[in-house]
C-alpha positions in Angstrom: 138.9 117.4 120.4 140.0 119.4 123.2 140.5 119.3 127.2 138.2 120.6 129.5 139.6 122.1 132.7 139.0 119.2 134.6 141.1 117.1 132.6 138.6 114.9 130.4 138.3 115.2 126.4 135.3 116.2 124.9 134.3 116.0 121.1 134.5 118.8 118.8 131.7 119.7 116.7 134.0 120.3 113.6 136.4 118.0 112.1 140.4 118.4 113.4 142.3 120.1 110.1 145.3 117.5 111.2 144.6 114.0 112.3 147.1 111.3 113.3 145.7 108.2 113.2 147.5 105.3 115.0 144.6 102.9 115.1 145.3 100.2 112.1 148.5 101.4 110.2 149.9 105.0 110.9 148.5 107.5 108.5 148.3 111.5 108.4 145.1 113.6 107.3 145.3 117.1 106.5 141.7 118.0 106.0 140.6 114.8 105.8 143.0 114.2 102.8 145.4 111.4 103.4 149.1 112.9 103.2 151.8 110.8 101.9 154.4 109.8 104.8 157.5 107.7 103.6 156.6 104.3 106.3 158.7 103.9 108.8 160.4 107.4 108.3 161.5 110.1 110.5 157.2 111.8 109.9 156.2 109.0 111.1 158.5 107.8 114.2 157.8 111.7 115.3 154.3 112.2 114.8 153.4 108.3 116.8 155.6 109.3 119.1 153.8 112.3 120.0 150.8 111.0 119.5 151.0 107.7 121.6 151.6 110.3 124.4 149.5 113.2 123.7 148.3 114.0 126.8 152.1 114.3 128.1 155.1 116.0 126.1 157.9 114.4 125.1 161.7 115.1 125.9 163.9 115.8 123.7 166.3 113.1 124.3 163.8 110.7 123.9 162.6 112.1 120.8 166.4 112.2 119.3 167.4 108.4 121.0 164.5 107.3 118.9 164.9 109.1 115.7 168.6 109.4 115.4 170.3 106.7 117.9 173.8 106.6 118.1 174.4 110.1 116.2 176.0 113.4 117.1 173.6 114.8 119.4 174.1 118.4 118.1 173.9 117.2 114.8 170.7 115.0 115.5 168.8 118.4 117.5 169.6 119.9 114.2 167.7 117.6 112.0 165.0 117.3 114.6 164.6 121.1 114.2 164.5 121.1 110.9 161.7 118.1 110.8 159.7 120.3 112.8 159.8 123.2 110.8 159.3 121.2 107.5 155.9 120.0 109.2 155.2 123.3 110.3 155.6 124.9 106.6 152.8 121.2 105.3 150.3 122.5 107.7 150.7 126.1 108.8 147.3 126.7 106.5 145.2 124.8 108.0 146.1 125.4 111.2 145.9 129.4 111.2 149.8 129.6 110.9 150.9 127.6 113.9 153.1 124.8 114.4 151.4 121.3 114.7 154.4 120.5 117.6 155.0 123.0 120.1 158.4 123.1 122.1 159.7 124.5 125.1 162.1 123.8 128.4 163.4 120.4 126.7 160.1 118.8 125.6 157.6 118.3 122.6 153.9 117.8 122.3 151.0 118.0 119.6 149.5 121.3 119.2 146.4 120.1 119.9 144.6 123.5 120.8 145.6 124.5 117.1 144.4 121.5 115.9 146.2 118.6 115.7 144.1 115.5 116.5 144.7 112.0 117.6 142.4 109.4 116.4 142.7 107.2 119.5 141.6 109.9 121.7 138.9 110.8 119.4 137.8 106.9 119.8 138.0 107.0 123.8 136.2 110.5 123.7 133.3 109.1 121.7 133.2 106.1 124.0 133.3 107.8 127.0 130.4 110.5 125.6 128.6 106.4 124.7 128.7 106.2 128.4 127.7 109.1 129.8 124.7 109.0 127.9 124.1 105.1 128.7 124.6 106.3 132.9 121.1 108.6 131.6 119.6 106.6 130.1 119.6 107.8 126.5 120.0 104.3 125.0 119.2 105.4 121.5 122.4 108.6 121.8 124.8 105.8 123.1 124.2 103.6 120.4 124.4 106.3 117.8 127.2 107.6 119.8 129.1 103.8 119.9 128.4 103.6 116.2 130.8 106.3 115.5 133.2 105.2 118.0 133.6 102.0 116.4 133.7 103.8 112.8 137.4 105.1 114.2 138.8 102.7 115.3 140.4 100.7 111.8 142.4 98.6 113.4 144.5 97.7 117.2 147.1 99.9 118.0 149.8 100.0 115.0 152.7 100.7 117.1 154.0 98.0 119.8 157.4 98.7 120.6 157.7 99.0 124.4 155.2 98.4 126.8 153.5 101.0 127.6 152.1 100.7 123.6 151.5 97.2 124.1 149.5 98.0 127.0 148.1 100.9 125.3 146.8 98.4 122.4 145.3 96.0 124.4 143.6 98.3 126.7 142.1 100.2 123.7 141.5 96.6 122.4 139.6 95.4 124.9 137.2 99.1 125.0 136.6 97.8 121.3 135.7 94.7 122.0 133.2 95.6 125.0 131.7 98.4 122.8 130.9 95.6 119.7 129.4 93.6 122.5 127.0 96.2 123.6 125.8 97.3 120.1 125.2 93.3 119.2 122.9 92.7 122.0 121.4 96.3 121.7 120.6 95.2 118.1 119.2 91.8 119.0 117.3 92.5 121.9 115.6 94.9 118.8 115.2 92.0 116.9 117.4 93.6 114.3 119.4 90.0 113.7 121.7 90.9 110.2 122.8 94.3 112.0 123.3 92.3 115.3 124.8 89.5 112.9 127.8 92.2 111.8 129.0 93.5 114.9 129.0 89.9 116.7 131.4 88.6 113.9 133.4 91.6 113.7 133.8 91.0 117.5 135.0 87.4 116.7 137.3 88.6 114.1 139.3 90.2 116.6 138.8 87.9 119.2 137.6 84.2 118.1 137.4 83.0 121.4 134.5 84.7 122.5 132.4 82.3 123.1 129.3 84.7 124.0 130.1 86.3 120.3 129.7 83.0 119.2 126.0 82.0 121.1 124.9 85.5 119.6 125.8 84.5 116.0 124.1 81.2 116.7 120.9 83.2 117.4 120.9 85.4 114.8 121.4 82.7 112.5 118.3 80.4 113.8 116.3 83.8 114.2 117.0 84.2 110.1 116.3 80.9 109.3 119.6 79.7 108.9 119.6 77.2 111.6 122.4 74.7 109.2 124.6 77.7 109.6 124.3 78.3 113.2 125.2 74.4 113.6 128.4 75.0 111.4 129.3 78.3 114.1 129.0 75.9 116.8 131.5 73.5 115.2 133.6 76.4 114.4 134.0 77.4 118.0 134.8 73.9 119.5 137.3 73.9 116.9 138.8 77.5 117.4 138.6 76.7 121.2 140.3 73.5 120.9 143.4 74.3 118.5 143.6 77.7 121.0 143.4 76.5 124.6 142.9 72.8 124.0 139.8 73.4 126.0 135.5 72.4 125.3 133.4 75.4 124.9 131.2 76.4 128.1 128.0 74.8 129.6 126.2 77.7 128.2 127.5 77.1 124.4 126.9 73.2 124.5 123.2 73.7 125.8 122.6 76.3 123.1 123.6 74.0 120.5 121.6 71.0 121.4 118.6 73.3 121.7 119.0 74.5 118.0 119.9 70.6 117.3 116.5 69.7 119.1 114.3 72.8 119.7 115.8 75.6 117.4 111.9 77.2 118.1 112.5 78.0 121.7 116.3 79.8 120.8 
């Protein structure tokens, strides 16, 4: 992925020969190869740090307070140094010699025109290329387009330690959420009910309160003849709903269920 001179990211056509992927737990791909990172290490603090902020470098000071606090600062620029240069030496190959962090005038920042990608902006890239095409009404590119976006993201945020990276997670959260949403009612409005099925409970498994997640699984389960089960997701939300909020599902929810009670033909 790369910027464009107006500031946006646009998606490669090749895969990135480094990848930091901070969506689900931290991990590190060299070629598409998972490299082994000691958890919770200096690798990793570095690299998330870097890449929670990859549009903006880093200062130094920051980078040391987080990986060395309370140390000799010489001492701790020393063994930042040398971290760099031991990641430089893992992936100078595949990176056509360069550095995968570059450094001048106080800060740090991912190489990213060398090749140093970031799966959360690969995610936001591919969702904001979903949109574009959705705005021009190439339904069948966004959804392919979607597809892939939500084939990145493996998990919320991994890192939440201030907050601006809990805001970060939730933000990229609710993008997740919205883009499940679209590719369930894409795939039921095209009467494709086990595909439209998947996303809708993988949208409830991050969020079980949706209640229009819910109504959707309800649907698909009356549409493929399992109106028993679509009874049992009904019950399932009044009961998520109550232990959550204490609160009775919407109009909209109740009136669904007594029609697949009484009428499940006309759902």
């Amino acid at each position: 992925m790369q910027r464009e001179a107006q500031g946006t990211w646009k998606v490669r056509p090749t895969n990135w020969p480094v990848m930091v992927c901070l969506l689900g737990n931290f991990r590190l791909l060299k070629c598409g190869q998972p490299v082994v990172v000691p958890s919770n290490g200096k690798v990793e603090v570095l690299l998330a740090s870097l890449a929670l902020r990859h549009g903006s470098p880093l200062p130094r000071d920051t980078l040391l307070s987080l990986l060395w606090p309370n140390h000799d600062p010489v001492l701790a620029g020393q063994s930042l140094n040398s971290l760099v240069y031991t990641l430089r030496k893992q992936f100078a190959d595949v990176l056509g010699g360069a550095t995968p962090i570059l450094q001048g005038e106080g800060y740090y920042r991912l190489n990213t025109e060398a090749g140093v990608g970031v799966d959360m902006v690969q995610f936001e890239a591919l969702v904001e290329e979903g949109n574009r095409q959705l705005r021009h009404d190439d339904l069948p590119a966004a959804i392919s387009t979607y597809c892939r976006a939500v084939d990145v993201y493996q998990g919320d945020l991994w890192s939440s330690i201030d907050v601006f990276e809990v805001m970060e997670r939730e933000r990229l959260r609710a993008c997740y959420l919205n883009v499940l949403a679209q590719l369930a009612d894409y795939h039921f409005a095209q009467q494709m009910y086990s595909v439209c099925l998947d996303f809708a409970q993988r949208l409830l498994t991050s969020d079980p309160c949706r209640e229009d997640a819910h109504r959707l699984v309800m649907r698909c389960n009356v549409r493929l003849g399992e109106r028993a089960q679509a009874l049992r997701q009904y019950q399932l939300c009044t009961r998520i709903l109550r232990d959550e909020f204490d609160a009775a599902p919407e109009r909209a929810t109740v009136t669904l269920y007594e029609q697949v009670r009484l009428h499940p033909d006309s759902v």
